[in-house]
C-alpha positions as CSV (number, residue, x, y, z in Angstrom):
1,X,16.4,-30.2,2.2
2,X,16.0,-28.0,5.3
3,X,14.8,-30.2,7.9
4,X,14.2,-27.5,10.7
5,X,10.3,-27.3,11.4
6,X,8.3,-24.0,10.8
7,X,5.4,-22.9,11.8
8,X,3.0,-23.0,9.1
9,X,0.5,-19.7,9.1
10,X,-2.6,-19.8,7.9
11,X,-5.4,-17.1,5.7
12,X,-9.2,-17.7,5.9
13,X,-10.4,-16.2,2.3
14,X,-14.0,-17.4,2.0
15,X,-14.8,-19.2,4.8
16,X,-11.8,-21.6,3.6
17,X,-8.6,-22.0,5.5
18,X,-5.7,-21.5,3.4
19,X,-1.7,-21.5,3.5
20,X,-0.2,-18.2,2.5
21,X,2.4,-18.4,-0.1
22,X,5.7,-18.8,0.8
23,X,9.4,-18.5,0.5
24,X,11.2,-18.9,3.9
25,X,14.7,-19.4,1.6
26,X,14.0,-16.2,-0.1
27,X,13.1,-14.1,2.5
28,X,16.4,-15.3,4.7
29,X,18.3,-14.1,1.6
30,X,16.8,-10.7,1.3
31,X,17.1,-9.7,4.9
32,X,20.9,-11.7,4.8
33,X,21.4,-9.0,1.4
34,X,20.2,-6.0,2.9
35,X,22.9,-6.5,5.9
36,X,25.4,-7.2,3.9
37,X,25.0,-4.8,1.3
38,X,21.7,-2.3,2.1
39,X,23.2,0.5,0.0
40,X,23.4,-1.5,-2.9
41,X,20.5,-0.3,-5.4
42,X,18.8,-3.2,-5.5
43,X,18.4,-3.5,-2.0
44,X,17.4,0.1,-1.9
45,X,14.7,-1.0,-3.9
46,X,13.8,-3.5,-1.9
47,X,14.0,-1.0,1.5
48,X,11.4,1.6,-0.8
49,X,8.7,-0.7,-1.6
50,X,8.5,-4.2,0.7
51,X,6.5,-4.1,3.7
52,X,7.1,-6.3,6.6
53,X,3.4,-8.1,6.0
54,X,5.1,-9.1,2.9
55,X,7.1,-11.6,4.9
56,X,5.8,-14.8,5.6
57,X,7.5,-15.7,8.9
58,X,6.7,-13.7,12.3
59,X,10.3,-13.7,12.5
60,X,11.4,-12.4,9.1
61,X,8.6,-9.6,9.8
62,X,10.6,-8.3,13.1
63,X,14.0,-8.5,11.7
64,X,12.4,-6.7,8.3
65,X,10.6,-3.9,10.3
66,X,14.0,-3.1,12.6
67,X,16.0,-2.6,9.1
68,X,13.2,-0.6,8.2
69,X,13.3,1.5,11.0
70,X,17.1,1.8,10.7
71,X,16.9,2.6,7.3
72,X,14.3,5.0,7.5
73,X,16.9,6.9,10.0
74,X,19.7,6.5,7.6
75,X,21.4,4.7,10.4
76,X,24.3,2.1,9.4
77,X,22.7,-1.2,8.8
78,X,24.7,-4.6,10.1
79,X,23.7,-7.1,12.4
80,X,24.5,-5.0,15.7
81,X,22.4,-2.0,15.2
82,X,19.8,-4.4,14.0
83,X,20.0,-6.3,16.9
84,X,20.3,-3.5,19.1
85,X,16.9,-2.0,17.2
86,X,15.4,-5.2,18.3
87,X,16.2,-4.8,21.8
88,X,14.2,-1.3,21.5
């Protein structure tokens, strides 16, 4: 089990505070796919239809939105043009 702590984020949906749904190991995978292999079709897929909101972490939402962005340019995709689009 992953010990690290995360910030847990919270909705209010009727006047009752409530934990979005989650999957921190699932979304580390996707954005890990997409730089390892973003011109494969399912990651394509992927690219087209998720939004960064669509990420639980703050974190995953950043990475997510600088792929986007690259993607959206049809720039190459690997973790130093996404870290260079996070410097931007």
């Amino acid at each position: 089990m992953d010990k690290r702590k995360v910030k847990v984020e919270t909705v209010v949906i009727d006047n009752l505070q409530r934990v979005q749904p989650q999957d921190i190991v699932t979304e580390q995978y996707i954005i890990g796919a997409i730089l390892i292999a973003h011109k494969d079709i399912d990651c394509q897929k992927i690219l087209q239809s998720a939004k960064p909101e669509h990420f639980y972490l703050e974190a995953h939402r950043v990475v997510y939105t600088a792929i986007k962005e690259l993607w959206e340019q049809d720039s190459p995709i690997d973790i130093l043009t996404v870290t260079d689009q996070l410097r931007h």
